[in-house]
C-alpha positions in Angstrom: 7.9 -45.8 14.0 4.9 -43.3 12.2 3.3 -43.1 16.0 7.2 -42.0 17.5 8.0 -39.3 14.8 4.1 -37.7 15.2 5.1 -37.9 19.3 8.4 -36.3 18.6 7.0 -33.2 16.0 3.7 -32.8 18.6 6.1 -32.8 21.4 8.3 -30.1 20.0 5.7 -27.8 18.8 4.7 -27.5 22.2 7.9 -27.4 23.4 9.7 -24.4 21.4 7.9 -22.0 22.4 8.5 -22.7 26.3 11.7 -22.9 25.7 12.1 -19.7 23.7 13.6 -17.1 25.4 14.2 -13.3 24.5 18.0 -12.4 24.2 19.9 -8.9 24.6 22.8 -8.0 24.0 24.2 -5.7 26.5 25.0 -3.0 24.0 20.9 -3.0 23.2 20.4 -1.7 26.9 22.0 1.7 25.6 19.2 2.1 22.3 16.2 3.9 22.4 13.3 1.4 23.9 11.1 1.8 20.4 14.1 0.4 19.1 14.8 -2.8 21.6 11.1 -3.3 20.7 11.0 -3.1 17.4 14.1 -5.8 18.0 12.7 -7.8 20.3 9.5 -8.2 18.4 11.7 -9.3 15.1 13.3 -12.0 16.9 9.9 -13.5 18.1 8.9 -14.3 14.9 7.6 -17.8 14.2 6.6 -20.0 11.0 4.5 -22.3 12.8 3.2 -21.9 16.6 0.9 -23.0 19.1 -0.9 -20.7 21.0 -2.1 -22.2 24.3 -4.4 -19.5 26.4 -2.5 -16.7 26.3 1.2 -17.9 26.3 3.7 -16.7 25.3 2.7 -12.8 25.2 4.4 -10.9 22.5 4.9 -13.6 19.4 4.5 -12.3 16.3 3.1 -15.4 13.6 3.9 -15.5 10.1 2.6 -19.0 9.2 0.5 -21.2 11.0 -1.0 -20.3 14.4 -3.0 -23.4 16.2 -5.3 -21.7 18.8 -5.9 -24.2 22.1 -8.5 -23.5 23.1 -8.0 -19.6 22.7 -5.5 -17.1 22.2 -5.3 -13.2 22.8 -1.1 -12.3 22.9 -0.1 -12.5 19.7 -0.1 -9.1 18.1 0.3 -9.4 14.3 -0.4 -12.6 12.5 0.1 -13.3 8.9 -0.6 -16.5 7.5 -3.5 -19.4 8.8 -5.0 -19.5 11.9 -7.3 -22.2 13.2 -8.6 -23.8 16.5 -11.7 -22.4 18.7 -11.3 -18.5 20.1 -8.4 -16.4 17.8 -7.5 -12.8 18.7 -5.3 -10.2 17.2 -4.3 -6.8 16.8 -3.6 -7.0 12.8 -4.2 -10.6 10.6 -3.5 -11.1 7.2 -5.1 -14.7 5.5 -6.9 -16.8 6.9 -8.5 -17.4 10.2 -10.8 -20.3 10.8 -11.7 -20.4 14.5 -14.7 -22.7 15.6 -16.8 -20.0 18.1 -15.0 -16.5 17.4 -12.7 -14.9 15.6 -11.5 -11.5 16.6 -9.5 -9.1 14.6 -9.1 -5.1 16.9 -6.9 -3.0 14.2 -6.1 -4.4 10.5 -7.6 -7.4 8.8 -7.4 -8.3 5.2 -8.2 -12.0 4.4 -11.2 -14.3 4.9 -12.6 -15.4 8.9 -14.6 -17.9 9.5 -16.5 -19.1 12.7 -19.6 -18.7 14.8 -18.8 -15.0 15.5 -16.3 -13.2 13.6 -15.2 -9.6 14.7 -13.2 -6.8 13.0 -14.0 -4.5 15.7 -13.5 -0.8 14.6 -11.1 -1.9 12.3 -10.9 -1.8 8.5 -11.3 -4.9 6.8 -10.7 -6.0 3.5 -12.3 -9.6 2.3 -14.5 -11.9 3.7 -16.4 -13.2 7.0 -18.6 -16.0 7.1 -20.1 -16.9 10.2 -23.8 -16.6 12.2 -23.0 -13.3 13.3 -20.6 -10.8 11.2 -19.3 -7.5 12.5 -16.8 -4.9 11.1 -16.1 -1.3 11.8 -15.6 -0.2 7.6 -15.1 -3.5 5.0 -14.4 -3.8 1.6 -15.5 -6.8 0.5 -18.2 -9.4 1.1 -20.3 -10.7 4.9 -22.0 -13.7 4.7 -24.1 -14.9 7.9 -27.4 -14.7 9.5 -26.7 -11.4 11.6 -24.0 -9.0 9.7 -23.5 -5.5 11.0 -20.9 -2.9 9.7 -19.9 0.8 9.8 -19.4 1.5 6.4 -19.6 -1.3 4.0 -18.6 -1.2 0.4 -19.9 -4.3 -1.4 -21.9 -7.2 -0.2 -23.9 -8.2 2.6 -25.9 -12.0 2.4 -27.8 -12.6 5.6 -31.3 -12.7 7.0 -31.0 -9.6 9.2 -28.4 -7.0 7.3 -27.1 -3.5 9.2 -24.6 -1.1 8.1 -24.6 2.8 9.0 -23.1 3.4 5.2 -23.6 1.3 2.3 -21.8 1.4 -1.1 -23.1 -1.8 -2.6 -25.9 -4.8 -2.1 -27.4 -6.2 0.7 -29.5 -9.7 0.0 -31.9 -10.5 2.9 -35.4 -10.6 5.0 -34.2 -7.6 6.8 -32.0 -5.0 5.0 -30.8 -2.1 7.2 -28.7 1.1 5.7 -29.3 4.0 8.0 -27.5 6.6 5.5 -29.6 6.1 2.6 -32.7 7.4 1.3 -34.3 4.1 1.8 -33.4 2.8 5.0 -35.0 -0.1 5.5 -35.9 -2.4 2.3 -36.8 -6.2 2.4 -35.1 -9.0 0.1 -32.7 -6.4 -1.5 -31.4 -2.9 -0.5 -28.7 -0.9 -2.7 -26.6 1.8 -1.3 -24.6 4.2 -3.7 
């Protein structure tokens, strides 16, 4: 009976979102398009969703996104994400992606994977990973290799690189190309 109902719920997260299926009314036609958009992407809103390569396209996730085995379409995700490659224009929470996690325009939250990106974005919270990146982060980068713009607060890692630093790095190689001190083994402060 356990083994039908897991069938059933598996079968039907799959399903939903194949079957989903953007609706207008014929009065929408007549609005503005940033309007129909702004629409469309409120009615493709989902709690819980399974992105499979990069179906469907425009989703918008606020809950749980399950990345098989990656995902680049959904725009703004709020909520939990998990599986092996995530992508997204704006995340809020937590993403948790075995071999990369990649974030192009907002990110507050924690990631965590082999290789976690927040582009030229701003980020606010963590990344733990082998390799860190961020454009400008408030917060903390944990990871063998972590590079950012400007960082305000901490970077743990053997090899540490920022172009501004307000904060700590901890590490055999400590890199802040703004400061007086650029380069400054186990421990390097920028203020």
């Amino acid at each position: 009976m356990m083994k039908k109902a897991i069938t059933i719920a598996m079968t039907a997260a799959f399903a939903l979102p194949l079957l989903a299926q953007e609706t207008a009314a014929p009065a929408e036609e007549q609005k503005p398009a940033q309007q129909r958009e702004e629409r469309r992407r409120e009615s493709n809103v989902w709690p819980a969703f399974i992105a499979i390569c990069e179906y469907p396209e425009s989703a918008d996730v606020i809950g749980l996104r399950l990345t098989i085995p990656f995902s680049t379409r959904q725009e703004n995700i709020t909520g939990f994400d998990v599986g092996f490659w995530g992508r997204a224009l704006s995340f809020e929470g937590l993403m948790v992606n075995v071999l990369r996690n990649d974030v192009k325009d907002d990110l507050a939250g924690l990631q965590v994977g082999l290789y976690n990106s927040a582009g030229g974005c701003d980020m606010l919270g963590l990344q733990a990973g082998l390799w860190n990146e961020t454009g400008h982060i408030r917060g903390l980068q944990v990871g063998i290799i972590n590079t950012a713009g400007e960082a305000r607060g901490l970077q743990v890692g053997l090899i540490n690189r920022c172009e501004t630093m307000f904060g700590y790095q901890i590490g055999l190689v400590n890199v802040i190309r703004d400061a007086e001190l650029q380069f400054c083994p186990i421990v390097n402060i920028g203020f």
